[in-house]
FIMAR-329377 format. One record per residue (C-alpha): residue in one letter; x, y, z. Coordinates in steps of 0.05 Angstrom, whole numbers, padded with zeros to 5 digits, always signed. Example, Ala and Ser with C-alpha at 12.3 -4.5 7.8 and 13.67 -1.06 7.14 Angstrom:
2
A+00246-00090+00156
S+00273-00021+00143
REM end
This chain:
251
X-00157+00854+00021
X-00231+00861+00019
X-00287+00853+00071
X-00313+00794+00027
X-00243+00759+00045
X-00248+00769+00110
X-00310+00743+00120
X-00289+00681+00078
X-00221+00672+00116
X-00227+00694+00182
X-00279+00644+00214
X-00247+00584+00177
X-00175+00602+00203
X-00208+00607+00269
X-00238+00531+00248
X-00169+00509+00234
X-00135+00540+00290
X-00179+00496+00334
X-00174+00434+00299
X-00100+00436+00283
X-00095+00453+00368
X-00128+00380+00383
X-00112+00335+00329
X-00068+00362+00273
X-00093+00384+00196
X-00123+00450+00204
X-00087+00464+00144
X-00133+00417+00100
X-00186+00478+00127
X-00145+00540+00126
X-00108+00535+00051
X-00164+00525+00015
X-00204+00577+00053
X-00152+00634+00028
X-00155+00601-00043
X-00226+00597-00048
X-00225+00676-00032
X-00189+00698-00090
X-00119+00695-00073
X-00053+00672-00128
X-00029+00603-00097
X+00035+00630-00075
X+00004+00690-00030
X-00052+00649-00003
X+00013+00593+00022
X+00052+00649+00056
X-00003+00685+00089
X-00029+00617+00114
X+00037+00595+00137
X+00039+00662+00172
X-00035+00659+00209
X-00027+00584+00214
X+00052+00601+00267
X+00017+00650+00299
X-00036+00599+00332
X+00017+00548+00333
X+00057+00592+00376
X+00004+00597+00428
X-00018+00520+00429
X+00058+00505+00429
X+00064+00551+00494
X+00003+00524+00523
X+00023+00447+00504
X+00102+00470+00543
X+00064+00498+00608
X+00026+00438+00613
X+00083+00400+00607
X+00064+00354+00553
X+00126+00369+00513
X+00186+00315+00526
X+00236+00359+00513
X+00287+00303+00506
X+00258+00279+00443
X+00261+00360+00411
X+00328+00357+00384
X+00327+00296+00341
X+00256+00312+00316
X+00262+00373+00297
X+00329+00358+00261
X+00297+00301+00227
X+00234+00342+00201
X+00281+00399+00179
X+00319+00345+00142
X+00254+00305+00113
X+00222+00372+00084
X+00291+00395+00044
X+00298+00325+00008
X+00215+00323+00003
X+00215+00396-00029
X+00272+00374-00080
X+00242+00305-00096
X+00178+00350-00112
X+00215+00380-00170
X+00233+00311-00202
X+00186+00275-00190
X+00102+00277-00213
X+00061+00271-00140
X+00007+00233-00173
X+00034+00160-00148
X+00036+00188-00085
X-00028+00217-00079
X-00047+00139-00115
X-00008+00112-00046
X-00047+00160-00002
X-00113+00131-00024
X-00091+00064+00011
X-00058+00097+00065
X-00108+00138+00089
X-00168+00094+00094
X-00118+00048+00124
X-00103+00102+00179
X-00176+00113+00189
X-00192+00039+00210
X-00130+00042+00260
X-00160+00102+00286
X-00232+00075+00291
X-00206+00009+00317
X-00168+00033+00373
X-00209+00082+00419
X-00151+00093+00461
X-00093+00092+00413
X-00044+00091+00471
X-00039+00061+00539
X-00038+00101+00595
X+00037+00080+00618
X+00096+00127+00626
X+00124+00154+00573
X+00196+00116+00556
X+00248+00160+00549
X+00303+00116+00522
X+00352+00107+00456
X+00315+00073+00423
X+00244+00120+00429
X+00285+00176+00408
X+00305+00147+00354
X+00242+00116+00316
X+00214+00194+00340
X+00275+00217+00298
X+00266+00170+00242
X+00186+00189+00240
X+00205+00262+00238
X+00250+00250+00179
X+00189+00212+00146
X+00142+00253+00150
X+00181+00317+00137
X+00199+00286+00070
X+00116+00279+00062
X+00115+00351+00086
X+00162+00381+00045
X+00131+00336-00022
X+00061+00343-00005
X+00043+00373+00060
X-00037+00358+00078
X-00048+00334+00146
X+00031+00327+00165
X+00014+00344+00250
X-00038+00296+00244
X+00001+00237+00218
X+00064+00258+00267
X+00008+00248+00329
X-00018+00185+00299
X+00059+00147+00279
X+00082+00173+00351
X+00032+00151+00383
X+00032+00074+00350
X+00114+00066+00350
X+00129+00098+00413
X+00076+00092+00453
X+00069+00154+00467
X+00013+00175+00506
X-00035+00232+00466
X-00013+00285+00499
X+00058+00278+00487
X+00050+00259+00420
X+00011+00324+00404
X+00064+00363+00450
X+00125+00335+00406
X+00086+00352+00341
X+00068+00417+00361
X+00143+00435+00374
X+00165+00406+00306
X+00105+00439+00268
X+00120+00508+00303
X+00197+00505+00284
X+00183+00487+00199
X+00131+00535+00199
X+00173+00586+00232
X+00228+00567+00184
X+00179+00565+00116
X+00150+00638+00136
X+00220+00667+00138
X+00233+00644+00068
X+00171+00674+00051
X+00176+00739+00083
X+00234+00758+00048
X+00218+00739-00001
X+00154+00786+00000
X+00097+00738-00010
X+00053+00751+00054
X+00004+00785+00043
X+00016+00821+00120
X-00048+00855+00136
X-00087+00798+00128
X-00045+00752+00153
X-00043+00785+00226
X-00119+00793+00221
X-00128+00717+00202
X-00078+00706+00246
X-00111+00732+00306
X-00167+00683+00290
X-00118+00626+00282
X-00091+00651+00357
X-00171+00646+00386
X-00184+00578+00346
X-00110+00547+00373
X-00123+00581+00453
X-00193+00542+00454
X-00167+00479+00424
X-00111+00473+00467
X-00151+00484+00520
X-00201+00429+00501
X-00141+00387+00491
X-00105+00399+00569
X-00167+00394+00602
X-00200+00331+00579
X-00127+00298+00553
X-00141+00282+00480
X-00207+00261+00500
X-00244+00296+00423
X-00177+00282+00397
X-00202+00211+00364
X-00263+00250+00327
X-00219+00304+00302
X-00173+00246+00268
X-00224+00227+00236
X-00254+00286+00213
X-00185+00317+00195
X-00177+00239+00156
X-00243+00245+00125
X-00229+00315+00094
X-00161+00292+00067
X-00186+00235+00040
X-00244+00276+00005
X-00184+00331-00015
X-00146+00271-00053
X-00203+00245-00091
X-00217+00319-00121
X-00149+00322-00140
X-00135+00261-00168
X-00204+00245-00209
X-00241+00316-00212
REM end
């Protein structure tokens, strides 16, 4: 760990932190921060996962005191992603991602146009707490954590966005729900890589603290004005992905 590092890592992580706290993706910003300051693939994935369920913890506890979390929709979700990610991870070893990524590159634009289209994304009704809610929030979970455990980019932000079109959720549930499933597979992944010794420790507690700062202020952003800067911050996050999937695909 060098000063140089920091100085590269630190005030991204603290970027991500905040964008990951109001709309989902700050991963598309933290990852290739630690990559682009020197570190092997592996290390710079466990440290991040490590900074990046530090700030989660603190938006999750913010997102619970606010009471945007509907608690009734936790068990099935979080099942589901847990699920999702262990048949993702194993199709990743069969199976090339580049018809994905080809998929993605309709997808995403796709998403964008929703997002653009729809200023409100939800209605402002009560949230419906009912069979069938929790389970298309279950079967989204499993979805997506097959994405997440394949792929991974932008996986909070496309939980918020499918929550919020097939369950109406409001935003603020929707970011409440993700934030609990994102917080419980990132808690899960950094205990795999802990003992397995791939964090890199001292700089993950020092990005980390960033990541806590950027998450605190985002949340806050979030409670006070109820998802109002969440719309942008889809876009931006959907914009950066898109850019991410390009590189990869034709660079």
């Amino acid at each position: 760990m060098t000063i140089t590092q920091l100085f590269i890592i630190c005030p991204m992580v603290f970027l991500a932190g905040l964008v990951d706290a109001i709309s989902g993706g700050g991963g598309l910003i933290s990852l290739p921060a630690y990559l682009f300051a020197g570190l092997p693939i592996h290390s710079a994935i466990a440290t991040n996962k490590m900074s990046s369920c530090m700030g989660t913890t603190i938006a999750t506890a913010k997102y619970i005191k606010d009471r945007f979390v509907p608690w009734k929709f936790v068990p099935l979700c979080v099942a589901g992603a847990f699920a999702g990610s262990s048949i993702g991870a194993n199709l990743a070893l069969m199976v090339s991602d580049y018809y994905f990524k080809m998929l993605l590159l309709v997808i995403v634009p796709v998403t964008a146009f929703y997002v653009l289209k729809n200023k409100e994304l939800t209605n402002d009704t009560e949230l419906v707490i009912d069979k069938k809610n929790i389970i298309v929030s279950g079967l989204i979970s499993f979805g997506v954590g097959i994405y997440d455990g394949f792929y991974g980019p932008g996986t909070g932000t496309f939980l918020i966005l499918l929550l919020s079109i097939f369950t109406r959720m409001k935003l603020t549930n929707a970011n409440g729900l993700t934030k609990v499933i994102n917080w419980s597979t990132n808690f899960a992944a950094l205990t795999v890589f802990l003992l397995n010794a791939k964090v890199l420790i001292p700089l993950g507690l020092i990005a980390g603290a960033f990541n806590i700062a950027g998450n605190y202020i985002g949340a806050n952003m979030f409670s006070k004005n109820s998802g109002k800067y969440t719309r942008p911050f889809l876009l931006l996050i959907l914009s950066v992905f898109y850019v991410k999937l390009l590189y990869e695909l034709f660079a």
